[in-house]
N, C-alpha and C positions, 0 to 999 in steps of 0.2 A: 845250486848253481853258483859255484863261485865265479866271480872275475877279477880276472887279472889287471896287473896297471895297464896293459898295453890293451885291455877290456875296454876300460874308461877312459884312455886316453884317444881311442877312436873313435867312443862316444861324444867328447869333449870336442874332438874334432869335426865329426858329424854335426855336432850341433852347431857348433862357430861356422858351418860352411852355411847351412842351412840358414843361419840368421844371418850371415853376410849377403846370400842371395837372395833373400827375402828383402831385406833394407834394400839394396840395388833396384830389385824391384820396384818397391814402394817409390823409392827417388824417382826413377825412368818414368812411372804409371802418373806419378804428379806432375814431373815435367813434359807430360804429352798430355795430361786435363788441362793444364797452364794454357799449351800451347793452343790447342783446341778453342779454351775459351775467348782465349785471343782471336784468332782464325773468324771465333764467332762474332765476336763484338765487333771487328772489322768486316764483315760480310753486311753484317745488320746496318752498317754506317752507309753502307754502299747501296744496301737495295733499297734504304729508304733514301738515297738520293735519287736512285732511278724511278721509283715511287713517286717523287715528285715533279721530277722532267718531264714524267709519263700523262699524270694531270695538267703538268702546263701546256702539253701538245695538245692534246685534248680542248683546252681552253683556249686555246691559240685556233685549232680546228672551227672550233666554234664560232668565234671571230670573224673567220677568214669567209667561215657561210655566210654566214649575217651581213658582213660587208659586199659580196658578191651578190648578194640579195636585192640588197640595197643598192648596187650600182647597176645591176639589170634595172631595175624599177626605173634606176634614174634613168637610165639612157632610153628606156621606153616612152619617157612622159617628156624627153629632149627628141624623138624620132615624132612624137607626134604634134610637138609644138613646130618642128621644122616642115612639115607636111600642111599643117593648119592654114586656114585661110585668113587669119590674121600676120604670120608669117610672109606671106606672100605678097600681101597689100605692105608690110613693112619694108620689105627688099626689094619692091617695086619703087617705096617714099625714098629709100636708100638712093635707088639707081638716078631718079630724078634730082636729090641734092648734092649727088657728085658731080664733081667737077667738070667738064667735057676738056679733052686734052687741047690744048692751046689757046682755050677761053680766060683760062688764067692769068695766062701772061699777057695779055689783051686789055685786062682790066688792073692791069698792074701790079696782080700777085695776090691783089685779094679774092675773096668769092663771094 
């Protein structure tokens, strides 16, 4: 098998094409792992911020029950002090050291 120049000059060729499309290759494959793990590292920056929004809602939720909780209670033990019969003997003592309209001025402004 002989070969001619124009043999090995298309081998020559074939091979400079093939390692020029290889190297191309190899660049494009690295500048899209780059990119990637870029993409990644900014995703991860993200979902751990949402990660942590998501916990503070949560804790904020929790909060919000605890407080509602507490202000049912309150206003339960304020319905039933208004009801009570020490309440009522009070805003009865009330009624009686108010004023009466025109008695005031009667006695000169004072009570």
């Amino acid at each position: 098998m002989n070969t001619t120049t124009t043999g090995a000059e298309d081998i020559v060729a074939v091979r400079d094409n093939v390692t020029r499309v290889i190297n191309e290759s190899s660049k494009l494959n690295s500048e899209l792992a780059q990119e990637l793990i870029t993409a990644y590292e900014r995703e991860s920056k993200l979902l751990g911020g949402i990660n942590r929004r998501e916990k503070e809602i949560v804790r904020l939720r929790n909060e919000v029950a605890k407080r509602d909780a507490k202000l049912a209670s309150v206003n339960e033990r304020l319905e039933r002090l208004l009801t009570s019969r020490a309440m009522q003997v009070q805003r009865a003592y009330w009624r009686l050291r108010r004023p009466q309209r025109g008695s005031s001025q009667q006695k000169g402004g004072q009570r």
